[in-house]
Every structure is written in C-alpha cells, then in structure tokens.
Backbone as a ProteinNet text record, in pm:
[ID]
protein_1_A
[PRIMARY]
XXXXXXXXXXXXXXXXXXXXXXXXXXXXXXXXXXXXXXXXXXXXXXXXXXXXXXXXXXXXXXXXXXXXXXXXXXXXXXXXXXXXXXXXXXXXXXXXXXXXXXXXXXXXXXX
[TERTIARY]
-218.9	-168.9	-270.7	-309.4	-425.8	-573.9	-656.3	-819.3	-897.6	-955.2	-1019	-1168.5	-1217.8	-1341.2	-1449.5	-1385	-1451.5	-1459.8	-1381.1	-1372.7	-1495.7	-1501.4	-1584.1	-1759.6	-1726.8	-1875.6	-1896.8	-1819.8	-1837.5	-1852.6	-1820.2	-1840.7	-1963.6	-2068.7	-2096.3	-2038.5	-1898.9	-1832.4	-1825.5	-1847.9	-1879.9	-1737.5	-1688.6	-1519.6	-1508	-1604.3	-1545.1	-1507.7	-1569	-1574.9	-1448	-1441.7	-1280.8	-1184.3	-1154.2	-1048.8	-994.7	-1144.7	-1106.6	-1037.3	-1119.8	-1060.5	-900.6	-864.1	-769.3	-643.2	-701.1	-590.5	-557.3	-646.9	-646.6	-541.1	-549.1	-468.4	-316.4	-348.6	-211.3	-125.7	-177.2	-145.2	-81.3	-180.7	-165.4	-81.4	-14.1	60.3	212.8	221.7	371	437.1	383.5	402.3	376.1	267.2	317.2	453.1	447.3	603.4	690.3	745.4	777.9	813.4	717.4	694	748	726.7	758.8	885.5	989.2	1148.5	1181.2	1143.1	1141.8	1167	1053.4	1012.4	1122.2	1130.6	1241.7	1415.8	1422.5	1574.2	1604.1	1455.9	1472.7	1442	1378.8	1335.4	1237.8	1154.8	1054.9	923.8	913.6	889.2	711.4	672.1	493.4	462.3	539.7	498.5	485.7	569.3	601.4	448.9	412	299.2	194.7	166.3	53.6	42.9	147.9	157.6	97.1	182.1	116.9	10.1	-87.6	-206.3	-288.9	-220	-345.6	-375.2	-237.3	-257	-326.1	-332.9	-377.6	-543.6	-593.7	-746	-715.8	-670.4	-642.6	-615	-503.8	-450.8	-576.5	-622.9	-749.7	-848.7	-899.9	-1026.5	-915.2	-825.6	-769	-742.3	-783.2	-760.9	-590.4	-500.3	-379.2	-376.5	-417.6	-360.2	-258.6	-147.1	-17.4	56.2	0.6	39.1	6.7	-155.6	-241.5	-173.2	-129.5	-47.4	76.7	177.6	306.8	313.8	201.2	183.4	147.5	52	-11.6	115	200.3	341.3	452.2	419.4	515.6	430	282.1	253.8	282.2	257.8	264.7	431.7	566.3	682.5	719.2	628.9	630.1	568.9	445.3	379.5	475.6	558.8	641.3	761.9	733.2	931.2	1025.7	1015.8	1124.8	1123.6	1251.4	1331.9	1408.8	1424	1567.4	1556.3	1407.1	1354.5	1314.3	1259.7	1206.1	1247.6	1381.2	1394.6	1347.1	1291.3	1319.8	1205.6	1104.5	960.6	893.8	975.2	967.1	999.6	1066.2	1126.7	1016.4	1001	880.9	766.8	736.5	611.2	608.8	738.1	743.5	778.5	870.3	842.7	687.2	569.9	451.1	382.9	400.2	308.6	360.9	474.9	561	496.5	508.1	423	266.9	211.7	57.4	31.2	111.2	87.3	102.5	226	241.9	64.1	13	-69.1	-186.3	-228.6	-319.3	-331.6	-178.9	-191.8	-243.7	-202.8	-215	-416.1	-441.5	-601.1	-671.1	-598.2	-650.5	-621.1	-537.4	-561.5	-681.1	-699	-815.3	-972.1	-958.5	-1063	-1138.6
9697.2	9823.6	9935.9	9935.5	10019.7	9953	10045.5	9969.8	10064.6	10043.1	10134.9	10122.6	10053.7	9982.1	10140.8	10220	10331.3	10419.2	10438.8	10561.1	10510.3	10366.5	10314.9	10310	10274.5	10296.9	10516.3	10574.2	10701.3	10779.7	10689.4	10778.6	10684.8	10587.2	10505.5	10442.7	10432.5	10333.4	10420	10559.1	10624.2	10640	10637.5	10651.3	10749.4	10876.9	11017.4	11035.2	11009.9	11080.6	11007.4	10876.9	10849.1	10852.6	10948.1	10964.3	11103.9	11171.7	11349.3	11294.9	11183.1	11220.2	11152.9	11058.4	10998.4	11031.1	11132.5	11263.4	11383.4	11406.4	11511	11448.9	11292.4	11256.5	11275.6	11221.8	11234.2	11304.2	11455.3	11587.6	11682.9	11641.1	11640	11590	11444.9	11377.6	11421.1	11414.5	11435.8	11555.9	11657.5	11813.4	11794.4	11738.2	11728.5	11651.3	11583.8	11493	11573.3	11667.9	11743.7	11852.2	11929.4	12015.5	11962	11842.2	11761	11747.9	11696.8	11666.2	11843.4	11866.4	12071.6	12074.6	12061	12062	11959.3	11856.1	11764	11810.6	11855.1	11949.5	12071	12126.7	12276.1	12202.8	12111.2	12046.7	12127.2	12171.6	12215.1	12125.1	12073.7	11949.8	11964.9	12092.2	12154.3	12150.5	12188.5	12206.8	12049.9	11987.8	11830.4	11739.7	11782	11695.3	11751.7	11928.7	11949.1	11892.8	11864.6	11813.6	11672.9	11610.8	11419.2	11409.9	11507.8	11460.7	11560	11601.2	11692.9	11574.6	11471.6	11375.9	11298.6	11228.6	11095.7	11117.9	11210.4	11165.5	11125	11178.1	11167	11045.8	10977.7	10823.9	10725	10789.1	10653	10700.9	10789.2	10761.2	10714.2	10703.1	10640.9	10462.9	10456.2	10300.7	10254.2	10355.8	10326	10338.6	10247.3	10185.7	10211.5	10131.4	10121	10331.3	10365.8	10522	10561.5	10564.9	10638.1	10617.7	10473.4	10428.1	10490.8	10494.3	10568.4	10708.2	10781.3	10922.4	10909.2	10847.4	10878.2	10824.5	10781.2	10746.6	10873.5	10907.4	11085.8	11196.7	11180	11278.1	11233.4	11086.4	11090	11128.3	11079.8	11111.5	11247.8	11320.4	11460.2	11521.5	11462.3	11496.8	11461.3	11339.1	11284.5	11338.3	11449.7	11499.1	11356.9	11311.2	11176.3	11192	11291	11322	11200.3	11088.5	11018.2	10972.6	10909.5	10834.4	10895.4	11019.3	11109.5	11052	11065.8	11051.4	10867.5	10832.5	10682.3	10641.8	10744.9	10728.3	10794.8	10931.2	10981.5	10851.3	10837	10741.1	10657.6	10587.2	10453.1	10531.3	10627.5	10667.2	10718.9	10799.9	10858.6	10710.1	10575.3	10500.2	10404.2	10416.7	10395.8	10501.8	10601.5	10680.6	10657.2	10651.3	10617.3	10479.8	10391.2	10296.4	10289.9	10322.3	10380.9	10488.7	10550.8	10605.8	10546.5	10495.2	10424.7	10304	10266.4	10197.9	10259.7	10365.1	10440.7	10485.7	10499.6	10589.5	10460.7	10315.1	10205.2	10199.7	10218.3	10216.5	10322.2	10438.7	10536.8	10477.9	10433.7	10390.4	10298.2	10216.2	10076.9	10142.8	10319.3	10334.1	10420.4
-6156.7	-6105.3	-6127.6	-6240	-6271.9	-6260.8	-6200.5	-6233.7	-6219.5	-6347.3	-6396.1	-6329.8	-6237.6	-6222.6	-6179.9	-6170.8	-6082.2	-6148	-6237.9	-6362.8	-6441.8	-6465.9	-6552.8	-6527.1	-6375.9	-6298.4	-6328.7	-6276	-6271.9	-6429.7	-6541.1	-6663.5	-6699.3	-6664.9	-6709.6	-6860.4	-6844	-6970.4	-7078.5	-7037.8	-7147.7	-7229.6	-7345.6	-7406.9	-7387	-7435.4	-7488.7	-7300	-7183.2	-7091.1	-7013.8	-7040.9	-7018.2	-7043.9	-7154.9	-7242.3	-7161.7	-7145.1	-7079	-6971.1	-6870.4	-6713.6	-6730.5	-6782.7	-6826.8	-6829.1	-6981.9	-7035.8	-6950.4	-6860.8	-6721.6	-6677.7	-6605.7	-6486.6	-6543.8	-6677.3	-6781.5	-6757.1	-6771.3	-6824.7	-6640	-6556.4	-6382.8	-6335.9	-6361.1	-6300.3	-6255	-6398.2	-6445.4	-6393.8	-6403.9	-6343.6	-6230.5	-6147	-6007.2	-5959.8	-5986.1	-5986.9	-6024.8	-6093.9	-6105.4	-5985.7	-5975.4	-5861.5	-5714.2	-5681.1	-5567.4	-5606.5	-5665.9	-5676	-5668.1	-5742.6	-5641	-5510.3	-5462.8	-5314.8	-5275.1	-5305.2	-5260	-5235.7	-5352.9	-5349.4	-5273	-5256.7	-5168.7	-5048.5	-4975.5	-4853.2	-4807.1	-4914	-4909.3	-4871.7	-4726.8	-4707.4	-4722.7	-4634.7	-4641.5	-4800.2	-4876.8	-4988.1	-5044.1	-4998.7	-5089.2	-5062.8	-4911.3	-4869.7	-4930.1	-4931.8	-5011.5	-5153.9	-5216.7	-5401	-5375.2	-5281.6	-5292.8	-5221.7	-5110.9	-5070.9	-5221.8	-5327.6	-5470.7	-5535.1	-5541.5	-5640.1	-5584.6	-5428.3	-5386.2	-5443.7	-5452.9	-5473.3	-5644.3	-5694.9	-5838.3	-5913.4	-5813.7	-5833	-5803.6	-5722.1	-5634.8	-5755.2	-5788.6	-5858.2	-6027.3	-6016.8	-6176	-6126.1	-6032.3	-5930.5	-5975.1	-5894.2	-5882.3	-5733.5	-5698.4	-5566.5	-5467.7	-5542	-5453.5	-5547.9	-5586.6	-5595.9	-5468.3	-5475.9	-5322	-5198.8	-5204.9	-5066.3	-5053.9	-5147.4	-5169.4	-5140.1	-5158.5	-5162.1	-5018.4	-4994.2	-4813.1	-4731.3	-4757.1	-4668.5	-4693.8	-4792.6	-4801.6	-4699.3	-4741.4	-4681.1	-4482.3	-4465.4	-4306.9	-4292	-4359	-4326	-4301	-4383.5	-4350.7	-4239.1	-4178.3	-4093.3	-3929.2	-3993.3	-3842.9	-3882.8	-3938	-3967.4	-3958.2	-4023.4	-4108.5	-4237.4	-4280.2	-4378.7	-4444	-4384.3	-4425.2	-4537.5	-4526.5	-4615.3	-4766.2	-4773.6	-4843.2	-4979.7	-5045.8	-5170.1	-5222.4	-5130.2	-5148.3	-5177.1	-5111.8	-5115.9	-5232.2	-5261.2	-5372.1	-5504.2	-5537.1	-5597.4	-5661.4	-5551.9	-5559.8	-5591.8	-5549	-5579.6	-5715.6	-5781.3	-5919.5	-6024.4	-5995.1	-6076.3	-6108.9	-5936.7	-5970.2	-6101.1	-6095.9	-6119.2	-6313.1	-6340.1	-6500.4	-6502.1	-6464.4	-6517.2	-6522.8	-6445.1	-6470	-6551.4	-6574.4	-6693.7	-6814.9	-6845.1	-6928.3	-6974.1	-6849.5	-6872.2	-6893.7	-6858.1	-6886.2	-7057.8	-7134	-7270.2	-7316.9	-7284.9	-7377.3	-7389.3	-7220.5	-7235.5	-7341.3	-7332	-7411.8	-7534.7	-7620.7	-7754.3	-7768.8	-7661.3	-7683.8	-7666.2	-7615.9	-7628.4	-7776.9
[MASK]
+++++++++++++++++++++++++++++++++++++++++++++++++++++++++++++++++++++++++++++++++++++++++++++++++++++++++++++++

C-alpha cells in the first residue's frame, strides 16, 4: 500500500530527510481529510476537489497509490457533477489514507 521507493530515491535514503517529508505528509493528511468531510457536509463540492487534487501529489510522492487513484476519482466526480457517490469515495479514500498512515508512523520508528 505504501512505497516508499521514491521518497527513498529523492532523499537519497537519507533518515533525517525521511522522517521530515514523512512527518509533513503525517501532519498534512489528516487535516485535509478533515477539511474535505467539511466540504462534504456543506456540498461544498469546488472546495472538496481543490483539498483531494493538494493531497494527490502528496500521496504519490509518499507512493500511496490506490490514495492518488481515490482522490483523482473525487476530483473527476466533481468535475462530472456526480454527487451520489461522494460520501463513498470519500470514505474509501479517508480509510486509504488511516491505514497509510498508520504504515508510515511504523516506518518512522524503523528509521
């Protein structure tokens, strides 16, 4: 779910410098997810797509994958005004993002 292969190429392996970008995505994530179930309850839909296309670069360079994909399917549902789906996609995309995190703090201890 997580791969780190790009963080690792981009800090050259360095610990101290993967711990910062890491603890960034950490500290970023969660509050956007946040902000979006906002946007979700007000149907604040412009706002919902600007939050999940801040994170998609964020998820991809932390090599969470199926996040990037989850988020780029909120932002197109929004773009094709298809509401129905919204909380569902939200959903999947906020239980990706709790388990990659989760997997991310475990990397941060091993580093």
């Amino acid at each position: 779910m997580v791969d780190l292969t790009f963080l690792k190429q981009f800090t050259k392996e360095d610990p101290k410098k993967m711990k910062r970008y890491i603890t960034l995505y950490l500290e970023v994530a969660p509050k956007t997810f946040d902000e979006m179930l906002i946007n979700l309850k007000n149907s604040d839909w412009g706002q919902l797509r600007i939050n999940a296309h801040s994170l998609k670069p964020q998820a991809d360079f932390m090599g969470i994958k199926s996040l990037k994909d989850e988020l780029i399917k909120i932002e197109e549902a929004v773009l094709m005004n298809q509401f129905d789906d919204m909380e569902t996609l939200y959903c999947k995309a906020l239980d990706l993002s709790v388990e990659s995190e989760r997997l991310l703090k475990d990397e941060l201890e091993q580093l």
